[in-house]
LONUSE-906351 format. One record per residue (C-alpha): residue in one letter; x, y, z. Coordinates in steps of 0.5 Angstrom, whole numbers, padded with zeros to 4 digits, always signed. Example, Ala and Ser with C-alpha at 12.3 -4.5 7.8 and 13.67 -1.06 7.14 Angstrom:
<atoms>
A+0025-0009+0016
S+0027-0002+0014
</atoms>
This chain:
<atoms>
X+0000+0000+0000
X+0003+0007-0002
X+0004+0012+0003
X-0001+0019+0004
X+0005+0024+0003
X+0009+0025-0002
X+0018+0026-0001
X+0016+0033+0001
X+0012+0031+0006
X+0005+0033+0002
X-0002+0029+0001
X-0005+0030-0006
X-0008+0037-0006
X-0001+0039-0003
X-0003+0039+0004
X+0002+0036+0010
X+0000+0033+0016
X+0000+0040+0020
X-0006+0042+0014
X-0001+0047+0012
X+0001+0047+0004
X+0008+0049+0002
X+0006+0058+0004
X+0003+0055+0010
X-0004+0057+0009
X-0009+0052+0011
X-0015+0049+0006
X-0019+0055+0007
X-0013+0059+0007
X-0011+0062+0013
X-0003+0061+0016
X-0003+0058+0023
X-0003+0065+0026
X-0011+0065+0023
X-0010+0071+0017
X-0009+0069+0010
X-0005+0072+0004
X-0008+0078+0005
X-0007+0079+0012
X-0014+0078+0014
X-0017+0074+0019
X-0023+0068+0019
X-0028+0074+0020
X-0025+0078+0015
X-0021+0084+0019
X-0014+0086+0019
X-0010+0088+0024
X-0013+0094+0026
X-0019+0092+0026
X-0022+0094+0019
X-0025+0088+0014
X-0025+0088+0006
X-0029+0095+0005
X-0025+0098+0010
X-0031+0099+0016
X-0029+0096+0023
X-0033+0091+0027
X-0038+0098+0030
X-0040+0099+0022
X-0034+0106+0022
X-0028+0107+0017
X-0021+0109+0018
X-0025+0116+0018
X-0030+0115+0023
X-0036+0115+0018
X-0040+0109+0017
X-0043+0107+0011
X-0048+0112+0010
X-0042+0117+0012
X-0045+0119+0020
X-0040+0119+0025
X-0041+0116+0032
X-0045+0123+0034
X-0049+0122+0028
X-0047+0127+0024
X-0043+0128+0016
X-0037+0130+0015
X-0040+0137+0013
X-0042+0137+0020
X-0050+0136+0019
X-0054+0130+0022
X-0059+0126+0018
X-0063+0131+0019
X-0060+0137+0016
X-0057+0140+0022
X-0051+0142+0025
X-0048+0142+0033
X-0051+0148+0033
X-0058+0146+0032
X-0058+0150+0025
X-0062+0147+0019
X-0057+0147+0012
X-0062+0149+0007
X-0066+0154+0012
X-0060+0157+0016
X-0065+0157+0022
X-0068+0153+0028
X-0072+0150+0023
X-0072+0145+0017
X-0077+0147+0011
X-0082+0143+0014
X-0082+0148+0020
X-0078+0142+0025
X-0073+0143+0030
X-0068+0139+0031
X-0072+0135+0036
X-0078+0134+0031
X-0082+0140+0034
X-0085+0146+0031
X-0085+0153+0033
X-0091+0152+0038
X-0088+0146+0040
X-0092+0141+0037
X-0089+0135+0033
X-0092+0133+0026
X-0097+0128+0030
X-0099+0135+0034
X-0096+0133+0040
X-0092+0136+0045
X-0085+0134+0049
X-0091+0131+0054
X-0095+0128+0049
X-0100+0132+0049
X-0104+0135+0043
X-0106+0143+0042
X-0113+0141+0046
X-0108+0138+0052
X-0110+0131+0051
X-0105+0125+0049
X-0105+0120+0044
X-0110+0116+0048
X-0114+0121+0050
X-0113+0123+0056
X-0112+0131+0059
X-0105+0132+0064
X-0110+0131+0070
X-0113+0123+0067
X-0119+0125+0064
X-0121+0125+0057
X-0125+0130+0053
X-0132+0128+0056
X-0129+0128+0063
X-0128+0120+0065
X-0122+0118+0068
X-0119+0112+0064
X-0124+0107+0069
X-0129+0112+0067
X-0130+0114+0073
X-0133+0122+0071
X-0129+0129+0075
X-0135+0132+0076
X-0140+0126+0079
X-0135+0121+0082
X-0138+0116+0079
X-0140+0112+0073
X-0145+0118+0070
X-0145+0125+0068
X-0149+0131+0071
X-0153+0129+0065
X-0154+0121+0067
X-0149+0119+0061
X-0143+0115+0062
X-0137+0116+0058
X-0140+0112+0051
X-0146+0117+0053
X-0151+0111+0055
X-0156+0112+0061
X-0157+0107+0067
X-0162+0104+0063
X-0156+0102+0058
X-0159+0108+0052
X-0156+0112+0049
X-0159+0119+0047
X-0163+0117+0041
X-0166+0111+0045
X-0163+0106+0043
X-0158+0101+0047
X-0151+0098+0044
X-0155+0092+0041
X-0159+0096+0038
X-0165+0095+0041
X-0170+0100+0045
X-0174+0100+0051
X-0179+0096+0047
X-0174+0091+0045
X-0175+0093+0038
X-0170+0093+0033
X-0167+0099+0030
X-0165+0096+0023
X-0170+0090+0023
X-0177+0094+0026
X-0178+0087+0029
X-0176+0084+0036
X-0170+0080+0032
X-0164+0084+0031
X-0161+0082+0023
X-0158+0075+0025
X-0165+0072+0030
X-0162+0074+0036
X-0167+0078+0041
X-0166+0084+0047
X-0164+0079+0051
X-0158+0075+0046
X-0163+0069+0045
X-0164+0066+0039
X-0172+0063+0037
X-0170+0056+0040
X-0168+0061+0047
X-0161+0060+0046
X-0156+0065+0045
X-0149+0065+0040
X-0145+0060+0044
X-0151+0055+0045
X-0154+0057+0052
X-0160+0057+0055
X-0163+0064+0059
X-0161+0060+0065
X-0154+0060+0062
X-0154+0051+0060
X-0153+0048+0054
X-0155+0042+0050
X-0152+0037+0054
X-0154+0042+0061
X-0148+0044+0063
X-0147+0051+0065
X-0140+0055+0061
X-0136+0052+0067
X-0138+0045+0065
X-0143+0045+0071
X-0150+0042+0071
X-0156+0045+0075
X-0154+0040+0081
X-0147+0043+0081
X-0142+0036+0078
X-0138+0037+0072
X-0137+0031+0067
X-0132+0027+0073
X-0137+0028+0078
X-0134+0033+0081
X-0138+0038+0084
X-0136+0046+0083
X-0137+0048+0091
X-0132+0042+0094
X-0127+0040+0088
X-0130+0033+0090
X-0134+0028+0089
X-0139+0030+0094
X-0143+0036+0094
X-0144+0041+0100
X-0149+0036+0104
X-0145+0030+0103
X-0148+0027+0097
X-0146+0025+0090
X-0149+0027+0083
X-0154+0021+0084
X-0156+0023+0090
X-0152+0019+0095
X-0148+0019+0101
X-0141+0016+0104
X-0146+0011+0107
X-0149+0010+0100
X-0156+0012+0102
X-0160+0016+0098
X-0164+0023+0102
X-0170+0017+0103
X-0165+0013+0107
X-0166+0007+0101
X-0158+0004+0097
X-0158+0004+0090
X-0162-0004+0091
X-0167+0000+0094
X-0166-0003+0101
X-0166+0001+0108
X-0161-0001+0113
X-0167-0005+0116
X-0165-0009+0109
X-0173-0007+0108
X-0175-0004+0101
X-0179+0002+0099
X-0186+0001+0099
</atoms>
């Protein structure tokens, strides 16, 4: 069997048995002090720190400019920002404090408003933030963001209205609720005591239930309430809802039996008393 090296000490492709070639560079072509015949490291940075293109790992060239030519304080080599203005806060094209869409260097016009009309504090020329809120926490109606009024201190206005101008009665001004009903439970769009999709005042549609199947008392089909409850309070594992096991607040299951395994009657799941005696 042949040897792998040559009389140089070289395998096929030139390389030794340190994985060097007679330049001493290894097969991705580095030398043993990780940079290749271009001085460049197996990250692509020389000795000072600078790739190929001449930027160093912070994205800046020997300059100090970074490839849209801004320095670390964000500004060219003209001395302007990327938004036109110098140290001084001077705009290039306008020679003022403003640029030609009237903005400061911080974004603010000359009344101190930013181009979504809102001040350093977030507040529009009315005094209200973005939410709608004045400095004090109110809107424009004068409810708190829990809807609470300034005036009333409570849910309502003087005028009886909350703060989506519904009264007590969950009205609006013209009469109608937020479903769309009126006090006679008729629909605006319908003229009926359906609303479009058959449902009435009370969400119920003619069958009596509501969209997600419930009955008035709040049961669906299988007659479980939306806890998976039914009317004597077990879910499906004959776990009731009020102990978390498998007896109810009076010690019996959900067949109506006790630990002693007697129904209300004193009669076992045979119909046998203690006595061994059957019902009547």
């Amino acid at each position: 069997m042949g040897e792998r090296y040559d009389s140089y000490g070289y395998d096929r492709d030139g390389y030794g048995p340190d994985g060097y070639n007679s330049h001493g560079y290894d097969r991705d072509g580095f030398g043993p002090n990780g940079r290749d015949s271009e001085d460049y490291d197996r990250n692509g940075y020389d000795w000072e720190g600078y790739n190929r293109e001449g930027y160093n790992r912070k994205g800046y060239n020997r300059k100090g400019y970074d490839r849209d030519g801004y320095d670390n304080e964000d500004y060219d080599a003209e001395g302007y920002d990327r938004r036109g203005f110098d140290r001084e806060g001077k705009h290039a094209e306008t020679a003022t404090p403003y640029d030609p869409d009237g903005y400061d260097r911080n974004g603010y016009d000359i009344n101190g408003f930013d181009e979504f009309d809102n001040d350093e504090e977030g507040f529009d020329p009315d005094g209200f933030d973005q939410a709608g809120y004045d400095a004090e926490g109110f809107d424009q109606l004068g409810f708190d963001r829990q809807g609470i009024n300034k005036e009333t201190g409570s849910p309502f206005d003087r005028w009886g209205l909350d703060r989506q101008r519904m009264d007590r009665g969950g009205y609006n001004q013209e009469g109608w609720d937020a479903r769309g009903f009126n006090r006679q439970g008729v629909h605006r769009l319908t003229s009926t005591d359906r609303d479009p999709e058959g449902y009435d005042r009370h969400g119920l549609d003619e069958s009596g239930n509501d969209r997600e199947g419930y009955d008035r008392d709040g049961y669906d089909s299988d007659g479980l309430d939306r806890g998976g409850f039914d009317k004597t309070g077990f879910n499906t594992q004959a776990i009731h809802r009020d102990t978390g096991t498998l007896w109810d607040t009076g010690g019996r299951d959900r067949d109506g039996y006790d630990a002693k395994g007697l129904d209300r009657d004193g009669y076992d799941r045979r119909g046998f008393d203690v006595n061994g005696q059957t019902r009547n």
